[in-house]
N, C-alpha and C positions, 0 to 999 in steps of 0.2 A: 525232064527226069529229076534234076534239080528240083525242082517245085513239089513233084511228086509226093516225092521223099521228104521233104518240110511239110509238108502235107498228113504222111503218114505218124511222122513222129507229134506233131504239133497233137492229131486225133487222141494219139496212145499215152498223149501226154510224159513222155519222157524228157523232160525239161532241157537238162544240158544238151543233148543233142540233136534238140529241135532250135535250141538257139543256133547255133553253128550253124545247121542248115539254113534257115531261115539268110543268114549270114553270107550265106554263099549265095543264095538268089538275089539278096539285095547287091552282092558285087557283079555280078554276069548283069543285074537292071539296069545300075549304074551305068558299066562300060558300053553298057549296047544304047543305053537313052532310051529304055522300052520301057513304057509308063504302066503297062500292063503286070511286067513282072515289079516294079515298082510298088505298083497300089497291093499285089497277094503280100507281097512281103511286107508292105503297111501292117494289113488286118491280120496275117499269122503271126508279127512281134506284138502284136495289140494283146492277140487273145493271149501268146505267152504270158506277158506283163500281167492281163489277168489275173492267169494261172498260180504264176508267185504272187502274187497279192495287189500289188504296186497298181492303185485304180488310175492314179493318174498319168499315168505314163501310159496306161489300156485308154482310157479314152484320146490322147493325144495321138497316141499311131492311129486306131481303128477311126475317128475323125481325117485323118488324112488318107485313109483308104476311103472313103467315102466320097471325098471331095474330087481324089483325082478320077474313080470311076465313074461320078457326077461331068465332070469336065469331059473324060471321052466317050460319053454316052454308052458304054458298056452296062446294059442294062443286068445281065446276067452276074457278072461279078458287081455293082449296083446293089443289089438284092444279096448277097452273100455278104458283100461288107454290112452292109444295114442288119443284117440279123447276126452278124459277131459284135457290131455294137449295139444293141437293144439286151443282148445274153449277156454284155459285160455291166450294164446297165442297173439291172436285176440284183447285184448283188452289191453293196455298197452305195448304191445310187438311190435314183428315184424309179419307181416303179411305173407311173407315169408317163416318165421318157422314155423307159423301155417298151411298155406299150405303144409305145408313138415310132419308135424304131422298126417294132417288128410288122405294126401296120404296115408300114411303107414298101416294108420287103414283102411282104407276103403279098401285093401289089406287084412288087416286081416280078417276083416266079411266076404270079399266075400269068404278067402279061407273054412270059419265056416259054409258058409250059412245064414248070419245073417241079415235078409233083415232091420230089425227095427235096428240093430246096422248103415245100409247103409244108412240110409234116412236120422238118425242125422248126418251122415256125409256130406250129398250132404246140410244138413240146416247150419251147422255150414260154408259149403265152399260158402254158399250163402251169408253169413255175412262177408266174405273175398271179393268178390266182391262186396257188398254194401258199404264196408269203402275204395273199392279200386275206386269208381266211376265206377261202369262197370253193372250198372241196368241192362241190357238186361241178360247177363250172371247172375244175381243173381236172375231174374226172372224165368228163364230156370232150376238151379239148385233146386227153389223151388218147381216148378209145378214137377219135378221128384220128391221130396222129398214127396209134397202132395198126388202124385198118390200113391206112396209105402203106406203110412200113410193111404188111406183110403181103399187102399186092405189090409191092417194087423188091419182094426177097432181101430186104437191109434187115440184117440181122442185130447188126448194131444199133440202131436207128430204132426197132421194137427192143432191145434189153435194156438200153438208157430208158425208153419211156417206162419200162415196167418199172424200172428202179425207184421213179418217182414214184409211178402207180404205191409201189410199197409202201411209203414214206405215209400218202397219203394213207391209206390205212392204218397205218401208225398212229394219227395225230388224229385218228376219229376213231379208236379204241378197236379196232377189227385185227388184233394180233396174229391170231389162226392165218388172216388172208395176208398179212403184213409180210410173215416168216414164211408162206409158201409162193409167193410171189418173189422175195427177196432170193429162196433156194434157186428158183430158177433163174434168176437174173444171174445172180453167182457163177454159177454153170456156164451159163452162157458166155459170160466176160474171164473165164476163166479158161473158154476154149479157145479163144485168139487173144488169149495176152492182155486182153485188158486190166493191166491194174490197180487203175482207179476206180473202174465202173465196181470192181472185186471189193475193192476196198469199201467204197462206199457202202454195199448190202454188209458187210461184215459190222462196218456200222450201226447201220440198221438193225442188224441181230443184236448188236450188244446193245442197244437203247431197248428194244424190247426185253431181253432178258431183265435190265437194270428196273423196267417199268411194274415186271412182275416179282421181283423183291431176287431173285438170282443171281446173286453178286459174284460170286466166284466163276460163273458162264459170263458173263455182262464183262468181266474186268479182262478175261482171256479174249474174246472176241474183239474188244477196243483196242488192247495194246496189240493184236494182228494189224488191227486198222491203221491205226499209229504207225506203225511199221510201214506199212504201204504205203501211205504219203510221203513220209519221210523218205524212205527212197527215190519217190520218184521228185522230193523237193515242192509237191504242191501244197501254196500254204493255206489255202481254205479247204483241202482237205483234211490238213495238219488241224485246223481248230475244230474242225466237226469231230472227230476223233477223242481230241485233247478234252471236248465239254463234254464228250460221253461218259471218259474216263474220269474227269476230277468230281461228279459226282460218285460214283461209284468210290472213288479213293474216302472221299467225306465218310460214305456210311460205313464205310470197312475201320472209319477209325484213324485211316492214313492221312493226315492234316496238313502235316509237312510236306506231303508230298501234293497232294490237291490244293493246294496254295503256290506249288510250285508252279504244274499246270496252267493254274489263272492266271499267273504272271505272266506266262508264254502264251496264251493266247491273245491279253490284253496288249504284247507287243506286239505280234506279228498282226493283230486286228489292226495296228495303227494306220500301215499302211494300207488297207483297204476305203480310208476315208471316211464316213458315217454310217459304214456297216456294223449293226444293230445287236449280230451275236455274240460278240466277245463279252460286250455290257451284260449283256442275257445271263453270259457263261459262268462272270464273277458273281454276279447276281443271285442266282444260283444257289450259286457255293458258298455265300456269304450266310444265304437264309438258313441252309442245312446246315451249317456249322453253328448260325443263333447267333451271327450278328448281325443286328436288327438294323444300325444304322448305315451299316455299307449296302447291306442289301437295299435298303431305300436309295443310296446315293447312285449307284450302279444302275440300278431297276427303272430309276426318273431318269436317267440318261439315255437307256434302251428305248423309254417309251418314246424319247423327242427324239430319237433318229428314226425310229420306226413309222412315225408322224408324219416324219418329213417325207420319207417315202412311200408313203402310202399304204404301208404293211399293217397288217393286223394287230392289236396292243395291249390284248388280252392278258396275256403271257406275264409281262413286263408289270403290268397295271395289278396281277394280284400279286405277283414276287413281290412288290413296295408293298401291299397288302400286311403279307407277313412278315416284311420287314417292320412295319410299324407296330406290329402286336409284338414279334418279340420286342423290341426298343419300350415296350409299356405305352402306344397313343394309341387304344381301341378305336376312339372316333377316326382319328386319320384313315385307319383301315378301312373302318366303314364307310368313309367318304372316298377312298381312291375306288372301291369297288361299284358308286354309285355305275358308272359308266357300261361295266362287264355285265356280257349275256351271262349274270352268274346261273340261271337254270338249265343250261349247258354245260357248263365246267364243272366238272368235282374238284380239282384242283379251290375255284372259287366259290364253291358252299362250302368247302372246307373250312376257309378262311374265315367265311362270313356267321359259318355256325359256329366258332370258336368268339370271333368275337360276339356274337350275340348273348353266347354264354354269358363272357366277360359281364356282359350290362347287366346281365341280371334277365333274358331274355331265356328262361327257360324251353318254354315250348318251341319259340321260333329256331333255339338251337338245335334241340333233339328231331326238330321236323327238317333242319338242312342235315344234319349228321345219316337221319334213315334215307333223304332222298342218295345221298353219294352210294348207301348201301344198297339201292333199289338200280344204280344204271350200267348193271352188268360187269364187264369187264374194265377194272379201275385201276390205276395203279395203287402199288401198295403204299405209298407214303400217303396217298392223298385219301385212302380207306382205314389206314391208322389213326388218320390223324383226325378222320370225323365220328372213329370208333370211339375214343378218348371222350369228344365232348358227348357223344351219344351217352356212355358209359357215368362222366360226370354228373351234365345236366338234366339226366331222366330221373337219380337214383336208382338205379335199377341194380341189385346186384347178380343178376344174371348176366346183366350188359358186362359187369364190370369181372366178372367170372370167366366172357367168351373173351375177353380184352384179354384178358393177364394170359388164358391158354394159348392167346394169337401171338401174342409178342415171343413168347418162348421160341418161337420159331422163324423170329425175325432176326433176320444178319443184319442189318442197321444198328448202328451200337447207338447214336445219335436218337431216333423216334423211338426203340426200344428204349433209351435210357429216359426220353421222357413220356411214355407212356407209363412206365413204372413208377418216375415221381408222383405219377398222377394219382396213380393209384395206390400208391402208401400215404399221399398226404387223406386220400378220401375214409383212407379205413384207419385212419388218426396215428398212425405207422409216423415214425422218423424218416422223413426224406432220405433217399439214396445220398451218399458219398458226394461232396460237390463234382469230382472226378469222373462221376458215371453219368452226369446229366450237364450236357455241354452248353456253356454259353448265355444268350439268354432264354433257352429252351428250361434251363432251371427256375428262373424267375416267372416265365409265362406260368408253367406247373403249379406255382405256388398262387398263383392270379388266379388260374382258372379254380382250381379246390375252393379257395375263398371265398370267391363268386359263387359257389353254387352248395356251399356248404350251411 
């Protein structure tokens, strides 16, 4: 019962009082010399440890869970340790290993028969491909994992996968499916108390909101999310949360306070060890605000941990991108984007059409600025900011007619203030206020007119 109950709390993630529990199984394992409740209480303080951040201290319990159900051939708790250590893996670690982890388990249940032990396995390898950029492959692992999940009636078991499912839709621009999949997750984890799984789609909605220019939804939605980690004390939910909200804080203007943010996530990231998103997070924040060199510093840091683990470095690789345009090294930019699928990314045509501009690469600019405007649903930063060079380096002043109507209705005080410089240096106007065009988003403004003037 004891175990149950550590069992139950460790799922629902209520931290403090999954520790204690946990604590009370490890003293009835002790007294009795049962290695069995021994190795649960190994891998339940493991996955705790996780939960709060502390990677190294997750791999040294879930490691000794491992080893003692290796040692009394418990093949069934075997395979349960193994896939809490391949999921702690996944985040902070190598992704690699964690595929190596969760093979082994998912070996185990099959030889056990263990269908629900196999479906968090094919969810957990879903999450290996989603950090590895390989959506099609983590969509495929999910729908197995959903099908198992809704032949064994685990309700939890299909809401977590759909959560993901969401995310993924998220980061392949299907917003409509992103936010009606997240509703339902919501729902779900909101009918037995989950309030992490709640937390997390809340998340979700405020990154979607934030992706469609909706700042004042995007900022309510993140500080709910906030809130829900924070209570329940998990701190990689606390930074997913906090890099939702410190952009959002950027474009709203709130500096001091989105700098506060970075801070707090750049510490409690410490302890997770070479996990990749706190870098990301300041990164970021550093570019939307236009400072071009932190965002480089940050941005090279994300990429060589996300390297090491095997994860996708896209992301990272044009955030230095724009980091070096604002900083004034056109080429640098165009050399870190050598790498990136940029006819995928509107985020990196943006980049690459801005600095093409820069060179003096007219047509190649206006032809990356119209493809971001051709691939549907975009976000708004990254269709502002290819509207600007479309609008510069075409001459067009219709371009630059549909720009100035667009921004009026931009909440971004940051891309509105430099989509404006742009456009009064182009119509031979006096530059806005140094006050309304932040950072080195003022000096790019003045590059790019130059360049194509």
């Amino acid at each position: 019962l004891l175990l149950e109950r550590a069992e139950t709390l460790v799922e629902l993630r209520e931290l403090r009082d999954a520790r204690m529990a946990v604590a009370a199984v490890r003293e009835v394992a002790e007294a009795d010399g049962d290695p069995i409740l021994r190795g649960d209480a190994a891998r339940l303080s493991g996955t705790l440890e996780q939960y709060a951040g502390n990677q190294a201290a997750a791999r040294e319990q879930l490691a000794d869970a491992v080893a003692i159900f290796r040692e009394i051939g418990d093949r069934a708790r075997l395979a349960e340790a193994l896939r809490a250590r391949g999921f702690a893996e996944i985040f902070g670690g190598s992704l690699a290993e964690a595929q190596r982890f969760l093979d082994e388990a998912a070996l185990g249940f099959a030889a056990v028969e263990d269908a629900r032990g196999a479906a968090w396995v094919q969810q957990h390898l879903a999450w290996v491909s989603f950090l590895a950029g390989d959506h099609d492959r983590s969509r495929e692992r999910l729908a197995t994992a959903i099908a198992a999940f809704e032949r064994l009636d685990d309700r939890a078991g299909r809401a977590w996968s759909e959560g993901l499912l969401a995310y993924i839709h998220h980061f392949t621009r299907a917003n409509d499916e992103a936010l009606a999949v997240a509703a339902s997750a919501l729902d779900a984890a909101r009918g037995w108390g989950d309030e992490w799984g709640a937390s997390m789609m809340l998340n979700l909605e405020a990154s979607v909101h934030l992706w469609r220019g909706e700042l004042d939804a995007a900022r309510l939605q993140a500080e709910r999310s906030l809130a829900g980690f924070r209570r329940l004390g998990d701190s990689f939910g606390t930074i997913q949360a906090l890099g939702t909200l410190s952009r959002v804080r950027v474009a709203l203007g709130r500096f001091a306070e989105a700098d506060r943010s970075v801070e707090e996530v750049l510490s409690v990231g410490d302890s997770f060890g070479s996990m990749a998103y706190p870098a990301i997070v300041g990164a970021g924040v550093a570019m939307h605000r236009g400072d071009g060199r932190r965002a480089v510093e940050l941005a090279e840091q994300a990429v060589r941990r996300l390297d090491t683990a095997g994860a996708n470095v896209d992301e990272g690789r044009v955030v230095a991108a724009f980091g070096h345009l604002l900083a004034g090294d056109t080429e640098a930019a165009l050399t870190t984007l050598i790498d990136v699928d940029v006819e995928s990314s509107p985020f990196a045509l943006a980049a690459r059409a801005t600095a093409l501009a820069l060179l003096g690469d007219r047509t190649g600019a206006v032809a990356d600025a119209d493809r971001v405007g051709s691939m549907g649903e975009v976000s708004y930063w990254d269709r502002t900011v290819a509207a600007v060079v479309g609008a510069a380096a075409s001459g067009s002043r219709r371009r630059r007619s549909v720009l100035a109507t667009a921004v009026t209705d931009l909440d971004d005080v940051v891309i509105s203030g430099y989509a404006n410089a742009v456009l009064a240096r182009l119509a031979g106007d006096a530059p806005p206020p140094s006050d309304e065009v932040i950072g080195g988003w003022a000096d790019l403004a003045g590059r790019l007119a130059e360049a194509v003037g």
